[in-house]
C-alpha atoms as an extended CHARMM CRD file, in Angstrom:
* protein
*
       251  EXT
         1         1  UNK       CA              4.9640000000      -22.1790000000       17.4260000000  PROA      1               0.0000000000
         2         2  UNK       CA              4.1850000000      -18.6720000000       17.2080000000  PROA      2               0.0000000000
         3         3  UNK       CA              7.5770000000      -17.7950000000       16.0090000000  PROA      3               0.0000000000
         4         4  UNK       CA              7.2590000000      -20.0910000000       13.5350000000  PROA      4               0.0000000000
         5         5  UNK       CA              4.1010000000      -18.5910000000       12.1100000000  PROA      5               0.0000000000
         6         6  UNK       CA              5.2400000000      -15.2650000000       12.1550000000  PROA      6               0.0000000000
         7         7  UNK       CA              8.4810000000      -16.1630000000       10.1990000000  PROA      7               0.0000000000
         8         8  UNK       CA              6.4360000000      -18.6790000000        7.3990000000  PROA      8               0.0000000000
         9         9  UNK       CA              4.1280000000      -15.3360000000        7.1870000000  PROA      9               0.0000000000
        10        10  UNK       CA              7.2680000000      -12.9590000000        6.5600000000  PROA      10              0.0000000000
        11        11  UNK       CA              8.4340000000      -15.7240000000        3.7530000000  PROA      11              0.0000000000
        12        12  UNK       CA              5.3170000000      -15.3950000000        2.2980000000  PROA      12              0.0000000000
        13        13  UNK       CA              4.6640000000      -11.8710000000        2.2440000000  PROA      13              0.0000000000
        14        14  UNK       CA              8.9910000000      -11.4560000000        0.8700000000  PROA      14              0.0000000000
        15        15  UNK       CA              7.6780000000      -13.6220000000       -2.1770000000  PROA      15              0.0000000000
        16        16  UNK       CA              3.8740000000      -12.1910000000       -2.8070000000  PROA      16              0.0000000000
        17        17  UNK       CA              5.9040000000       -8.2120000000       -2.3430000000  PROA      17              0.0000000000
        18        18  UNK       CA              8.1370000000      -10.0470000000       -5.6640000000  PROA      18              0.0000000000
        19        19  UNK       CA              5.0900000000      -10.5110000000       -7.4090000000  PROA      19              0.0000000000
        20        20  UNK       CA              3.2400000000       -7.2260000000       -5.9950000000  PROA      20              0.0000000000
        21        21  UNK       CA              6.6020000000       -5.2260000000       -7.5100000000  PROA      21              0.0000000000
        22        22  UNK       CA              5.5210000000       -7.0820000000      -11.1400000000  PROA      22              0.0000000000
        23        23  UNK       CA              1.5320000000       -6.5950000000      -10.8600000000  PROA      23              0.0000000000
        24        24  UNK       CA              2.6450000000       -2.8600000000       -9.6870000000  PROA      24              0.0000000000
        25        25  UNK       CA              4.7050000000       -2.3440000000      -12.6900000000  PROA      25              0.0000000000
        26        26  UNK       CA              2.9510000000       -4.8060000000      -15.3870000000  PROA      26              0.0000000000
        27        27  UNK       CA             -0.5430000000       -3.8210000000      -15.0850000000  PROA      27              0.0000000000
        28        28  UNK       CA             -0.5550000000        0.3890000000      -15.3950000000  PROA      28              0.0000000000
        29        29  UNK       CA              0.3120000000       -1.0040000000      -19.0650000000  PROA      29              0.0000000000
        30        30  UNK       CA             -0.8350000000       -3.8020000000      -19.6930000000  PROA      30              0.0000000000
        31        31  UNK       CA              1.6380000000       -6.6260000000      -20.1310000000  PROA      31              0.0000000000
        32        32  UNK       CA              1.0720000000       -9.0230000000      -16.5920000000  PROA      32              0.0000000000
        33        33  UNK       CA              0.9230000000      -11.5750000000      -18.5500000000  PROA      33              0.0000000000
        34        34  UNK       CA              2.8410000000      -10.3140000000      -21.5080000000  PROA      34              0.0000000000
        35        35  UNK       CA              6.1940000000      -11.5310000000      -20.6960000000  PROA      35              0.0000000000
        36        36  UNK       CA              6.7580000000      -15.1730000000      -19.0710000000  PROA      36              0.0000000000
        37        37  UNK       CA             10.4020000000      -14.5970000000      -17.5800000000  PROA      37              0.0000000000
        38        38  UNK       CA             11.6220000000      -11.5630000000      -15.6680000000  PROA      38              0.0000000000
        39        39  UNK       CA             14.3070000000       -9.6210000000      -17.0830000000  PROA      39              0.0000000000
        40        40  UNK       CA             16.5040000000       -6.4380000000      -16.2900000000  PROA      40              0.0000000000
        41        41  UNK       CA             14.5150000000       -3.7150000000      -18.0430000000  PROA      41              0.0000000000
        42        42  UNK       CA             18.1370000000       -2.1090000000      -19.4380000000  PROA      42              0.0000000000
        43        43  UNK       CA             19.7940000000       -5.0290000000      -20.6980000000  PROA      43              0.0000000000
        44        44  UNK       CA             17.3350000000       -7.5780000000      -21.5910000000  PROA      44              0.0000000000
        45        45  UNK       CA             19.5000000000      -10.2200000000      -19.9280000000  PROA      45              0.0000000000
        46        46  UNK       CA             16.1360000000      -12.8070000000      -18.3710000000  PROA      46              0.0000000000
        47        47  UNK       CA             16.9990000000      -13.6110000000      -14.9300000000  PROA      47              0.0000000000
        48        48  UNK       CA             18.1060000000      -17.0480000000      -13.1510000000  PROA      48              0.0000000000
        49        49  UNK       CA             16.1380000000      -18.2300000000      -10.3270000000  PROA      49              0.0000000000
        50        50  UNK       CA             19.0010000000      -16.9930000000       -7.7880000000  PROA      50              0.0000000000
        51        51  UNK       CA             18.9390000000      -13.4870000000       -8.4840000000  PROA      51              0.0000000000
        52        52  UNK       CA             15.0630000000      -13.4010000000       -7.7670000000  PROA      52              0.0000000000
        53        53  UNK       CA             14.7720000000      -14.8840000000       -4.3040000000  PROA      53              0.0000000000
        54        54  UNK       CA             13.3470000000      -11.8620000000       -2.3740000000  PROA      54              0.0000000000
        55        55  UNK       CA             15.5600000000       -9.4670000000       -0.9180000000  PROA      55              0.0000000000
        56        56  UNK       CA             18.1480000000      -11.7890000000       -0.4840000000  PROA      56              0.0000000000
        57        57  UNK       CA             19.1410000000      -11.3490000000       -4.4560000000  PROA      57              0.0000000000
        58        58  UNK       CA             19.5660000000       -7.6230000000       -4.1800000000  PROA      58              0.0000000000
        59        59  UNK       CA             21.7900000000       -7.7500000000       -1.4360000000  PROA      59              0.0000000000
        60        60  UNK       CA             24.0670000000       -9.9620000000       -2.5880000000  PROA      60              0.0000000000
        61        61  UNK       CA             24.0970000000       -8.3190000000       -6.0320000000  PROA      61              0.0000000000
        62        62  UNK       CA             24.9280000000       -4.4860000000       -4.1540000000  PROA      62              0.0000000000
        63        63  UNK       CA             21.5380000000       -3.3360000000       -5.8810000000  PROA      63              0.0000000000
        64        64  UNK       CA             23.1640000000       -4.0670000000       -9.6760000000  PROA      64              0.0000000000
        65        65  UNK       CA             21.8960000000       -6.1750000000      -12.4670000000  PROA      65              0.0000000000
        66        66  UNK       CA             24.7730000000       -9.1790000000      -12.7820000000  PROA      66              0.0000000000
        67        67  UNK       CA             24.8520000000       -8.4930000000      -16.7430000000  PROA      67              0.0000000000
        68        68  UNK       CA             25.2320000000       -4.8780000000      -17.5220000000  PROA      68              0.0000000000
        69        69  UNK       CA             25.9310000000       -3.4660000000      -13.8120000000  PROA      69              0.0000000000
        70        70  UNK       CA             22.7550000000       -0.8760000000      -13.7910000000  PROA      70              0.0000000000
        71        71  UNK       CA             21.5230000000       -0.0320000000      -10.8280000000  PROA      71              0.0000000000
        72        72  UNK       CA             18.3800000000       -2.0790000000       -9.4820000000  PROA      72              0.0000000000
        73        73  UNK       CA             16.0300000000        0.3080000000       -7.9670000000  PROA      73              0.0000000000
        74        74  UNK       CA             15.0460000000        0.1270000000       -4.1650000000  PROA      74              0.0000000000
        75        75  UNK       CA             11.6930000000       -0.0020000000       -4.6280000000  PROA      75              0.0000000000
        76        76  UNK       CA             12.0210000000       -3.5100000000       -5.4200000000  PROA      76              0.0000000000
        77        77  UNK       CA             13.1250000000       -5.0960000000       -2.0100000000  PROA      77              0.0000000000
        78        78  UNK       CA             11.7340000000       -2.3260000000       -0.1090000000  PROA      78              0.0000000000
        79        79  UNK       CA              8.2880000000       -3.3090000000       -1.4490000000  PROA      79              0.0000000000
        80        80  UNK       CA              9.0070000000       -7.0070000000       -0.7050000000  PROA      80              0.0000000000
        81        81  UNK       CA             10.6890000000       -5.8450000000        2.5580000000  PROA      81              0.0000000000
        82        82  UNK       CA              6.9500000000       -4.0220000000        3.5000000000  PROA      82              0.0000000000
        83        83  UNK       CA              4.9330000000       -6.8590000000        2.5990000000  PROA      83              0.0000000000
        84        84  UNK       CA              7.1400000000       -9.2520000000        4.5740000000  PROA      84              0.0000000000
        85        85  UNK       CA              7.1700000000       -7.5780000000        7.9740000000  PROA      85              0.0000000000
        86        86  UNK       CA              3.4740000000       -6.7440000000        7.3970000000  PROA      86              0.0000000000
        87        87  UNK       CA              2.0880000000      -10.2950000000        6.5050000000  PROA      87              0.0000000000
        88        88  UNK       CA              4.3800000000      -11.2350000000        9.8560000000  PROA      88              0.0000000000
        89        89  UNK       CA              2.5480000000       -8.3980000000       11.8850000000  PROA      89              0.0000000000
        90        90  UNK       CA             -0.9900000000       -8.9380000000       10.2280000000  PROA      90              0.0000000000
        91        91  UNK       CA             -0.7460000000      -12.6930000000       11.5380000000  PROA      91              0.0000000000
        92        92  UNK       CA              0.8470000000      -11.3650000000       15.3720000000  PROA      92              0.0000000000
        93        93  UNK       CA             -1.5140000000       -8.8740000000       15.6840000000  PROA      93              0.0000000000
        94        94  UNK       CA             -4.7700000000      -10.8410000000       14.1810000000  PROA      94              0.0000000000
        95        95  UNK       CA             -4.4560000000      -14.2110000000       15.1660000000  PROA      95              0.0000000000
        96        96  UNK       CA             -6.3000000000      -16.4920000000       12.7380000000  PROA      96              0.0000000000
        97        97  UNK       CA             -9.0480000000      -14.9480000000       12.2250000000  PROA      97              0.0000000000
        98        98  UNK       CA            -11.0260000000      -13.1570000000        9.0930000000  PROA      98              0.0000000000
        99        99  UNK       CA             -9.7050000000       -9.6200000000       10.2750000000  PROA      99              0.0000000000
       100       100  UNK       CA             -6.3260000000      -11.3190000000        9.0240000000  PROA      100             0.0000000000
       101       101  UNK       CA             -7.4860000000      -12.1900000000        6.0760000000  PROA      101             0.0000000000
       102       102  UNK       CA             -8.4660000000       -8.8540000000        5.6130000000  PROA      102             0.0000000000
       103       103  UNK       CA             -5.5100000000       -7.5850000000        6.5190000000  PROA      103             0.0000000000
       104       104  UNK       CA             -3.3940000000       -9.9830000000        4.1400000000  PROA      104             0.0000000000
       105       105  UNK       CA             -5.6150000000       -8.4930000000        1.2710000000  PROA      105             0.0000000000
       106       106  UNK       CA             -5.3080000000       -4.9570000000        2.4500000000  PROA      106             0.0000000000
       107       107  UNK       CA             -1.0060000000       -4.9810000000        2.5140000000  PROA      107             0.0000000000
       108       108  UNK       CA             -1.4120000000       -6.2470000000       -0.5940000000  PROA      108             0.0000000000
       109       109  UNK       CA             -3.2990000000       -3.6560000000       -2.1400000000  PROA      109             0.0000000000
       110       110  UNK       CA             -1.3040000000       -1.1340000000       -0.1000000000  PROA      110             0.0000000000
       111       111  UNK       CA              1.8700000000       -2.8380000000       -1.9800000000  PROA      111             0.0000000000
       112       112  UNK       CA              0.4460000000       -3.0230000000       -5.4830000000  PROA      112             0.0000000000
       113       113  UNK       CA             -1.1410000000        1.0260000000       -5.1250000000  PROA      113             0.0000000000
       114       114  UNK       CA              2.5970000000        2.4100000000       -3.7630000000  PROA      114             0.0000000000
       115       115  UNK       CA              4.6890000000        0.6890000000       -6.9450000000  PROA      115             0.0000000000
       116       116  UNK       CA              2.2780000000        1.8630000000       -9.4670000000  PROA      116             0.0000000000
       117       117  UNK       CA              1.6700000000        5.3490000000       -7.5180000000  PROA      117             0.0000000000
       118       118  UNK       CA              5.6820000000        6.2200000000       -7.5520000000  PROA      118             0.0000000000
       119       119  UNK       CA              5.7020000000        4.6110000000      -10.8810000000  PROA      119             0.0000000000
       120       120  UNK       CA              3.0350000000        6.3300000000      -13.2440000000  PROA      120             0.0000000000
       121       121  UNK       CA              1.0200000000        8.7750000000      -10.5230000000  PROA      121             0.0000000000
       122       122  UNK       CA             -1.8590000000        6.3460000000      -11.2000000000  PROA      122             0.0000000000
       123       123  UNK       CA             -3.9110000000        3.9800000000       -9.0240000000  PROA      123             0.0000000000
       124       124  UNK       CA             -5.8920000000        2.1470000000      -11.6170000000  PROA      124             0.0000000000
       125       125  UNK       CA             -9.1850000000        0.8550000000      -11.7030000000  PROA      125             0.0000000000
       126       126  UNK       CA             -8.1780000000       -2.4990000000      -12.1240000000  PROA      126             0.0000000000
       127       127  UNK       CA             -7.0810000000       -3.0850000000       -9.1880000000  PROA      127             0.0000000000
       128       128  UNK       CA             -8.9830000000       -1.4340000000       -6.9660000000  PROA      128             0.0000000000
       129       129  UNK       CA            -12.0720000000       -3.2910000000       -8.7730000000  PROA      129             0.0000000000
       130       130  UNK       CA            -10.0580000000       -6.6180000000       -8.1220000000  PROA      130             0.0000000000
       131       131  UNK       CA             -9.7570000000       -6.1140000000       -4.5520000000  PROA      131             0.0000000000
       132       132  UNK       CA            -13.4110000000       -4.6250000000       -3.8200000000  PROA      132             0.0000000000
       133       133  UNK       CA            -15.6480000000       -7.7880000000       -4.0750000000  PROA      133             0.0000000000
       134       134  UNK       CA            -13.0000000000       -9.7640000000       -1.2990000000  PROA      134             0.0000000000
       135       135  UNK       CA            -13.4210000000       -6.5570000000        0.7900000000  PROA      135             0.0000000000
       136       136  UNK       CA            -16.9190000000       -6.5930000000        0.5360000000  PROA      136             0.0000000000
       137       137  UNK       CA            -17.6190000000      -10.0940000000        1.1370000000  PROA      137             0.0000000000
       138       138  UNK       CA            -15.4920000000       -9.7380000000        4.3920000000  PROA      138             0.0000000000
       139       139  UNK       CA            -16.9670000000       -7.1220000000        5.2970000000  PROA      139             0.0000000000
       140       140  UNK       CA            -20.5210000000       -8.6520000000        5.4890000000  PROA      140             0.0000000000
       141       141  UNK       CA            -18.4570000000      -11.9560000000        6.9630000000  PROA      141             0.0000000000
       142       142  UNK       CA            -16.8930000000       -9.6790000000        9.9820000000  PROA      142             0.0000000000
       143       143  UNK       CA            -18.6200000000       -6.1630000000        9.8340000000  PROA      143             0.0000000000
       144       144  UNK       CA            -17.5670000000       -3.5530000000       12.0600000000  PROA      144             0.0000000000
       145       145  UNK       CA            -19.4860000000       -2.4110000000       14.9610000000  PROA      145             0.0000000000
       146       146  UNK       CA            -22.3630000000       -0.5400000000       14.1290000000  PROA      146             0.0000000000
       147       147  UNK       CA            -22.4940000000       -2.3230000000       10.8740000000  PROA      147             0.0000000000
       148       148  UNK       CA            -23.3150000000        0.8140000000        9.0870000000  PROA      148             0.0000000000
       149       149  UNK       CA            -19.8320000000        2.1840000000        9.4790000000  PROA      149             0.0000000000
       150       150  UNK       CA            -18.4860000000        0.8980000000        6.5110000000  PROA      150             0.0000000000
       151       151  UNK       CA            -21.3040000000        2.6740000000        4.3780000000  PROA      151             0.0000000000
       152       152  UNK       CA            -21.2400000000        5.7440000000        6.2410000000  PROA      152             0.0000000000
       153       153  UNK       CA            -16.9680000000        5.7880000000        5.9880000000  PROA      153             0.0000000000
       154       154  UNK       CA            -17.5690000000        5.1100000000        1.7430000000  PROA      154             0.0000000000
       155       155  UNK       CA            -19.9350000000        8.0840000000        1.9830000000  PROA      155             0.0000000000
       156       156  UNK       CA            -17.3900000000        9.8560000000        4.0590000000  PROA      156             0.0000000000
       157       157  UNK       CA            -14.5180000000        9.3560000000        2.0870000000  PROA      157             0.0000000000
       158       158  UNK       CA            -16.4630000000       10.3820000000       -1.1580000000  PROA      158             0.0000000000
       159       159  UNK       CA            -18.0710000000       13.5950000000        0.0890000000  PROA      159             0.0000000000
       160       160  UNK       CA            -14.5320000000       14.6280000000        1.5200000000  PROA      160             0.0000000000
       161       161  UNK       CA            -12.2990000000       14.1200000000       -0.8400000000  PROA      161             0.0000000000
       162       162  UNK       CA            -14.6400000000       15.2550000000       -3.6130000000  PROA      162             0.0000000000
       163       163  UNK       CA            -14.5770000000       18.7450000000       -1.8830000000  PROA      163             0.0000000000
       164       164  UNK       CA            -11.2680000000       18.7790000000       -1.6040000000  PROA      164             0.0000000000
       165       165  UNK       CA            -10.4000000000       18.1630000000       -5.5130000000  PROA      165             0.0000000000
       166       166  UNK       CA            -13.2750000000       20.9250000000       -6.0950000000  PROA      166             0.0000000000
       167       167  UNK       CA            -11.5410000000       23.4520000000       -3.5200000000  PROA      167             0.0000000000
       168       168  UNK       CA             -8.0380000000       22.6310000000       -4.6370000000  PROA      168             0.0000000000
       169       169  UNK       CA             -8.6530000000       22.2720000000       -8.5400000000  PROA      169             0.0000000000
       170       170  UNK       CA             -7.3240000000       18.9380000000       -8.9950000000  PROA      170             0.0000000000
       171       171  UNK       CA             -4.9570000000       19.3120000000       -5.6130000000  PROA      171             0.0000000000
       172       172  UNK       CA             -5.6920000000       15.2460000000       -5.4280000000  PROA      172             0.0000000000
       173       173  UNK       CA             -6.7450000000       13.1990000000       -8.2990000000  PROA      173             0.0000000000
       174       174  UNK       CA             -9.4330000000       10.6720000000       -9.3680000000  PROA      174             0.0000000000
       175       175  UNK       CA             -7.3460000000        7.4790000000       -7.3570000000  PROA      175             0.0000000000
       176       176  UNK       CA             -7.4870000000        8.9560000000       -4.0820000000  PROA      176             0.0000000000
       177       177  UNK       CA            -10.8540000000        9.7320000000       -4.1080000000  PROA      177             0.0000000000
       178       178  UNK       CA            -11.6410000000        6.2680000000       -5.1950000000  PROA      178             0.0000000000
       179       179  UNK       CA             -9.1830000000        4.9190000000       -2.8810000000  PROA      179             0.0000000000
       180       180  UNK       CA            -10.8440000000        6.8560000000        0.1200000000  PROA      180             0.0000000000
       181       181  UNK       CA            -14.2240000000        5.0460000000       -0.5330000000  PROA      181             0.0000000000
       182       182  UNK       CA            -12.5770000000        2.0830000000       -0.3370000000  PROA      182             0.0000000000
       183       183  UNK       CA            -10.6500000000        2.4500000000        2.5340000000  PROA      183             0.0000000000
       184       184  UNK       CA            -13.8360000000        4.2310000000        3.9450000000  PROA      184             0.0000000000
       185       185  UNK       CA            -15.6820000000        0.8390000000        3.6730000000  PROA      185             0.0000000000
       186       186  UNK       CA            -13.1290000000       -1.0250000000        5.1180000000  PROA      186             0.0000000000
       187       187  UNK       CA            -11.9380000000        0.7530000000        8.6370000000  PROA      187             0.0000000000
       188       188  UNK       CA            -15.6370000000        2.7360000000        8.7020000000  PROA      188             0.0000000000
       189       189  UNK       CA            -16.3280000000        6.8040000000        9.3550000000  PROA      189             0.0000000000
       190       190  UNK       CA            -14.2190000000        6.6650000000       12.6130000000  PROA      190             0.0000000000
       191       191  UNK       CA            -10.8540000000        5.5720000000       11.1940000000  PROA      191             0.0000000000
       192       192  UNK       CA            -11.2870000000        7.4340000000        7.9990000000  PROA      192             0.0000000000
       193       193  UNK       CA            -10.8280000000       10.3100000000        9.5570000000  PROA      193             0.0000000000
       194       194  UNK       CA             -7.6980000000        9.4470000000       11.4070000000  PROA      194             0.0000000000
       195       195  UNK       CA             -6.4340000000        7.9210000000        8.0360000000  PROA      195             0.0000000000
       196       196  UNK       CA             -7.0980000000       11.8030000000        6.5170000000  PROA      196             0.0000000000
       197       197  UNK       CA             -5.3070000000       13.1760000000        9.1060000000  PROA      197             0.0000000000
       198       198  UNK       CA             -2.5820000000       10.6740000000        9.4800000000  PROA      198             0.0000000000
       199       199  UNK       CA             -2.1140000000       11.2100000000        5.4190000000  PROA      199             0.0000000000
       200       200  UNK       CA             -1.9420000000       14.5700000000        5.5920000000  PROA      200             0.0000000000
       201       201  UNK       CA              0.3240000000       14.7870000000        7.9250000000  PROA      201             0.0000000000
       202       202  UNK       CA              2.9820000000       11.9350000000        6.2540000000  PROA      202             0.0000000000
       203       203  UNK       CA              2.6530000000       13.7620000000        3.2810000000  PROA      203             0.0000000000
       204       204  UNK       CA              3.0900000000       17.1190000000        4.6970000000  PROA      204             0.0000000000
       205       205  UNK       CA              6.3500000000       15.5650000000        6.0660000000  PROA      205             0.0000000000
       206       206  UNK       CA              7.7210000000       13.8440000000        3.4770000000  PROA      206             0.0000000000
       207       207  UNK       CA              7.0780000000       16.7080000000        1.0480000000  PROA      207             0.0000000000
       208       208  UNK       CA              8.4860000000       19.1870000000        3.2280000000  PROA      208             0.0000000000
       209       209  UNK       CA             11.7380000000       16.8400000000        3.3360000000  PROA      209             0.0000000000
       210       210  UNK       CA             11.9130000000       16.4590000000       -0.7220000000  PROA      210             0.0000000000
       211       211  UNK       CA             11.5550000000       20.1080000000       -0.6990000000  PROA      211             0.0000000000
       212       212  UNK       CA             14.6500000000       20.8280000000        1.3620000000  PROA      212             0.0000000000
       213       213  UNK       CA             17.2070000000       18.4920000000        0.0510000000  PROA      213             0.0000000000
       214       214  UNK       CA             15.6300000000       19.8490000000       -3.4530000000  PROA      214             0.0000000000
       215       215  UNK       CA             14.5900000000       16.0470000000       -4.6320000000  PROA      215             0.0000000000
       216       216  UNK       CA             11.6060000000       18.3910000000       -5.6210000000  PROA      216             0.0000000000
       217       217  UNK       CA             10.5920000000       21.6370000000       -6.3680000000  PROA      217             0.0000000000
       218       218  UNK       CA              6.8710000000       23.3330000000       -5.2690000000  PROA      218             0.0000000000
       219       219  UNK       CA              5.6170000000       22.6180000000       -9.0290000000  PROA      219             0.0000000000
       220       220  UNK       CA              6.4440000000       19.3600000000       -8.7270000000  PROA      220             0.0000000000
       221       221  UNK       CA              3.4720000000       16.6050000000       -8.6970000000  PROA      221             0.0000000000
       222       222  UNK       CA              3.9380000000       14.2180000000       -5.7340000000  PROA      222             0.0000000000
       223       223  UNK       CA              1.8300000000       11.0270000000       -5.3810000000  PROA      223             0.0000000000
       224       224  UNK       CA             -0.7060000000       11.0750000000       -2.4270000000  PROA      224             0.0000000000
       225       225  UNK       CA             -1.4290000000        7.2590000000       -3.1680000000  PROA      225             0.0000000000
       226       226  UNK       CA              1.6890000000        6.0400000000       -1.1020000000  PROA      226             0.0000000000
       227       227  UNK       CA              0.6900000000        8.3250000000        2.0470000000  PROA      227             0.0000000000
       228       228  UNK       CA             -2.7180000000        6.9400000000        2.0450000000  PROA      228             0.0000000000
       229       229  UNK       CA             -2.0710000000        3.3660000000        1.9710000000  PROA      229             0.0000000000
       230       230  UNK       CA              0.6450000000        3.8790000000        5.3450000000  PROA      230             0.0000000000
       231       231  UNK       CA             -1.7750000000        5.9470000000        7.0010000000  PROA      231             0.0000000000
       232       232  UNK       CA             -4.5770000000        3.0490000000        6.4280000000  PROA      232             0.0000000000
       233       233  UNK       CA             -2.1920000000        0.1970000000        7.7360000000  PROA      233             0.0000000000
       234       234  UNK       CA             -1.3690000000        2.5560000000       10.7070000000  PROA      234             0.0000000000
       235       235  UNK       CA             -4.8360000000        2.8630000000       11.1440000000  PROA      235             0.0000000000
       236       236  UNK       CA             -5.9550000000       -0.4140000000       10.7500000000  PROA      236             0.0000000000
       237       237  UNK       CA             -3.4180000000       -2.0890000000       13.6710000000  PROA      237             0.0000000000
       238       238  UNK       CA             -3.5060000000        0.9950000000       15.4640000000  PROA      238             0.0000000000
       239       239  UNK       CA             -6.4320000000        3.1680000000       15.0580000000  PROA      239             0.0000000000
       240       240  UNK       CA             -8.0150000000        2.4640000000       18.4820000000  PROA      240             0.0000000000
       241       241  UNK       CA             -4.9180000000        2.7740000000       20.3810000000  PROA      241             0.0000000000
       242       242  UNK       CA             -4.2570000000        5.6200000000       18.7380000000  PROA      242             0.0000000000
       243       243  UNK       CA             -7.8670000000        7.2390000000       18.9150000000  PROA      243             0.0000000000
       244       244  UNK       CA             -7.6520000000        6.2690000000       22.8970000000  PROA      244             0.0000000000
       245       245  UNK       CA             -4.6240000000        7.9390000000       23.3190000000  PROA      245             0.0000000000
       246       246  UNK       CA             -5.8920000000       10.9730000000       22.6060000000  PROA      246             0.0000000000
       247       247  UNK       CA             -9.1350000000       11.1190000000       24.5000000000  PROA      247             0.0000000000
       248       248  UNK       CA             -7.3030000000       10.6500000000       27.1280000000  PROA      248             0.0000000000
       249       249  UNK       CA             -4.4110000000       12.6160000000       26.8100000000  PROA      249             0.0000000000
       250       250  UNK       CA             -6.2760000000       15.1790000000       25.7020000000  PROA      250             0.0000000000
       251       251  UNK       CA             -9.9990000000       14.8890000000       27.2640000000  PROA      251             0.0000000000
């Protein structure tokens, strides 16, 4: 039986990362609701039914639109890919529970934030005002322990990265600092901080990578958006392990 969960929940999260790739995309301008049929953004040609099933489609097409050839880009399954195994782990690692529920909600925020990150450099408003209220309510349903965690992490997270835009001169931007109160409220002041360091660190990484196979250059603008949401869902499943790890490796 728990197989079968875990599989219905990586079903799931393949079709809601579809629609996450579209809200990603659609809403940094506008137009969710502007179009009623997908369609390859080259050609125009609207797409069947059997080239959207999740994942499966852009296998079995090589990663090519079927009408002019152009290449689909990965983002698309890898997106529904992420949300699939995480919906499956959320439910493994949760149980049913409301800390799933908050962990459903948080993937898919991570999902929507990384599209429209690599996309436009933006985390908008929009959604991060969509997802606050379920957060909040959850929060108060399921709060962590002390209860004032989740108001001392929002402080936190504003204080901190407010500094750092002032030190830096616009080193991170307006979304991540809104994004850190958010994710502040959510894992509290103790995980926040692993979240900063774990951030830091992918993005040091992943930079430093772009850098040598010259994807990049040192003028170039990177998006810190995507580094923050993997270092939250780290967190999240893994914060405590992680935090007691270290203690007592280490103390």
């Amino acid at each position: 039986m728990e197989l079968y969960y875990q599989i219905i929940f990586f079903i799931f999260g393949s079709v809601f990362g579809s629609f996450f790739n579209v809200v990603g995309i659609r809403v940094p301008e506008s137009k969710l609701f502007a179009s009623n049929r997908s369609q390859c953004p080259k050609c125009g040609k609207q797409l069947h039914w059997y080239e959207l099933v999740p994942i499966v489609s852009y296998v079995i097409q090589l990663g090519r639109c079927k009408g002019c050839r152009t290449k689909i880009s990965p983002i698309y399954p890898s997106i529904e890919l992420f949300t699939a195994i995480l919906f499956s782990l959320s439910y493994t690692h949760f149980g049913w529970s409301i800390e799933l529920i908050i962990a459903l909600l948080l993937v898919s925020l991570s999902s929507i934030l990384i599209v429209t990150d690599l996309r436009y450099m933006l985390i908008p408003n929009k959604i991060l005002l969509f997802f606050l209220p379920f957060f909040i309510v959850l929060r108060i349903l399921s709060p962590l322990d002390p209860w004032w965690s989740s108001l001392i992490g929002a402080i936190i997270g504003f204080v901190l990265i407010s500094l750092i835009i002032l030190v830096s001169k616009g080193g991170m931007g307006g979304g991540d600092l809104k994004l850190f109160v958010l994710v502040g409220f959510i894992v509290g002041y103790e995980q926040l901080l692993l979240v900063f360091l774990l951030s830091t660190l992918l993005g040091t990484l992943f930079s430093g990578v772009l850098l040598l196979t010259k994807k990049v250059n040192r003028k170039s603008a990177i998006p810190f958006g995507p580094y923050i949401c993997i270092a939250t869902l780290i967190t999240y499943f893994y914060g405590t392990d992680i935090i007691n790890w270290y203690i007592t490796s280490f103390f």
